[in-house]
C-alpha positions as CSV (number, residue, x, y, z in Angstrom):
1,X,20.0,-18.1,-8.3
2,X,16.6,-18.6,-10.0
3,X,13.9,-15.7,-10.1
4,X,10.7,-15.3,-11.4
5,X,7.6,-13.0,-11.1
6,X,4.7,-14.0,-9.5
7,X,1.5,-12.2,-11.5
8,X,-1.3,-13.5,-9.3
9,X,-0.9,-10.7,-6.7
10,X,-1.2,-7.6,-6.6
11,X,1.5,-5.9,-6.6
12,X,3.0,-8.6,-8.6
13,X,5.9,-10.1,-6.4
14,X,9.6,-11.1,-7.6
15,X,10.6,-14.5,-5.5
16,X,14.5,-15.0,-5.8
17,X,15.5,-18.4,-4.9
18,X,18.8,-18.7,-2.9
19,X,20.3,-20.6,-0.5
20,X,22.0,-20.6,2.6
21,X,26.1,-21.0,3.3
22,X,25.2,-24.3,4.2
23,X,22.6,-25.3,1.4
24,X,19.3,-25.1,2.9
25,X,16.9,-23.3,0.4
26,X,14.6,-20.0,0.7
27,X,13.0,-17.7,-1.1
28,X,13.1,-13.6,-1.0
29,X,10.0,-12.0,-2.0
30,X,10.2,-8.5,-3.1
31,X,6.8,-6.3,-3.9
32,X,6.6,-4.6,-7.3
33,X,4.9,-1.4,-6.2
34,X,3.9,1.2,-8.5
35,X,5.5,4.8,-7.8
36,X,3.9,7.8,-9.9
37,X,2.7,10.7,-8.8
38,X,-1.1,10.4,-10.0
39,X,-2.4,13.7,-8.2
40,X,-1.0,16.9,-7.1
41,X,-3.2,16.6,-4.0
42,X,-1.1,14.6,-1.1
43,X,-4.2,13.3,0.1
44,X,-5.9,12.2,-3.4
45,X,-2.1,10.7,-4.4
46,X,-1.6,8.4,-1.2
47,X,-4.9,7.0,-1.7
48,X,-4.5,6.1,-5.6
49,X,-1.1,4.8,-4.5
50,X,-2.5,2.5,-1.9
51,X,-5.7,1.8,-4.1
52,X,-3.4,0.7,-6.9
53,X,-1.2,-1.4,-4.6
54,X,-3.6,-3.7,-3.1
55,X,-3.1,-1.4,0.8
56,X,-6.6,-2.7,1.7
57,X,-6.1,-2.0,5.7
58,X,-5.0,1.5,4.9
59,X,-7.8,2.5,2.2
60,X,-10.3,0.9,4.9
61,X,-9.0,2.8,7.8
62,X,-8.8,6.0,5.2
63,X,-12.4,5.9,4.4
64,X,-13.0,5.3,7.9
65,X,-11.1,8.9,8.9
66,X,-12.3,10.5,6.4
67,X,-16.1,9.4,6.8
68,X,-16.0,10.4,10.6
69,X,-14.4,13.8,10.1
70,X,-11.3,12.7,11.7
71,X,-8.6,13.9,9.3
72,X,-7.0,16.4,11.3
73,X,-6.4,14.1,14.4
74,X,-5.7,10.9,12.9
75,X,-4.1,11.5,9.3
76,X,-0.2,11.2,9.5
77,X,0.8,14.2,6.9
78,X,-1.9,15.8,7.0
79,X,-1.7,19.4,6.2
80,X,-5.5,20.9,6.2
81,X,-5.8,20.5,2.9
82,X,-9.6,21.5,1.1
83,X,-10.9,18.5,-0.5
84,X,-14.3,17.4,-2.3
85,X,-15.2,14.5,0.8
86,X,-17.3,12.6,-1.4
87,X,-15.2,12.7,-4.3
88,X,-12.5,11.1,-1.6
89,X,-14.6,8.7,-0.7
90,X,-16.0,7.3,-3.8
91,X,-12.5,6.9,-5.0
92,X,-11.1,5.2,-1.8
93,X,-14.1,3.0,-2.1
94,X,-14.1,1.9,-5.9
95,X,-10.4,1.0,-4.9
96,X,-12.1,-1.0,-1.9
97,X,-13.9,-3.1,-4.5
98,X,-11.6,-3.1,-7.3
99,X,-9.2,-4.8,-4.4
100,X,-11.4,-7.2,-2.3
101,X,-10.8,-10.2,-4.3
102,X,-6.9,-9.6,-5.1
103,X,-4.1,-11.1,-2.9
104,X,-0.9,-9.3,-1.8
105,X,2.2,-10.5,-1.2
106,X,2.1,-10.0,2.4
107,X,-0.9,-12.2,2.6
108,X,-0.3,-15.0,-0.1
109,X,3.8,-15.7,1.4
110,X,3.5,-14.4,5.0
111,X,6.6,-12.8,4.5
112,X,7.6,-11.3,8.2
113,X,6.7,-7.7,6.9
114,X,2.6,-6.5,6.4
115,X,1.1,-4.0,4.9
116,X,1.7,-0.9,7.1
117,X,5.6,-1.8,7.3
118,X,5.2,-0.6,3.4
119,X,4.5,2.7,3.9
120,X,7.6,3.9,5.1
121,X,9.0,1.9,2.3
122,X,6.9,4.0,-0.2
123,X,7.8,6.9,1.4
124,X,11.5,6.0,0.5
125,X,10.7,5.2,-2.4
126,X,8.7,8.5,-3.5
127,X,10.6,10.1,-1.3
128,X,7.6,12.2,-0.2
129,X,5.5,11.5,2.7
130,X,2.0,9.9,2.6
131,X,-1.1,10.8,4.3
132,X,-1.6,7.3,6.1
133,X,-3.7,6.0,9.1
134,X,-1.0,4.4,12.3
135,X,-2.2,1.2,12.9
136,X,-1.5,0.4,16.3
């Protein structure tokens, strides 16, 4: 079984090749997120980790909650927390920008799984919960 890592996304994306019992060839493509804690605040940390991982739908619908006030009703996780709104936004937007030109592996391999079905993973992952937008 061949692997490689492909660097032109963001997060980078490992792409095993294998093959089926009866020799037909595909390819599994795994994310490489990146799990740190980068803030104590739960609200400030979920947006750095989505900003950092290319979650462009989530940082968008973010700003968008955040913007309209609508944190309390709308923000899976969130507890109430005080925060500095346009500190929040400026960061969820520079992370906007820095990510409007990357590809992720969801988009580039269209690989059965987007970007929301992620954040559960990252959850697992952290194992701490996110605050996150539903997308319906």
């Amino acid at each position: 079984m061949k692997s490689y890592i492909d660097i032109e996304t963001i997060p980078n994306c490992k792409i095993e090749e294998d093959k089926f019992e009866w020799g037909e060839p595909y390819d599994i493509h795994t994310p490489i997120f990146i799990f740190k804690k980068f803030s104590t605040s739960k609200l400030e940390n979920s947006i750095i980790l989505f900003g950092e991982n290319n979650f462009k739908q989530q940082l968008l619908s973010l700003y968008n909650v955040i913007i309209n006030h609508e944190e309390s009703e709308k923000l899976e996780n969130y507890t109430g927390d005080e925060f500095d709104r346009k500190a929040i936004l400026e960061l969820i937007n520079s992370f906007i920008k820095k990510n409007e030109s990357l590809i992720a592996p969801w988009e580039k391999y269209h690989i059965g799984l987007a970007e929301y079905d992620y954040v559960s993973y990252s959850e697992r992952q952290t194992q701490e919960s996110l605050c996150y937008v539903k997308i319906q």
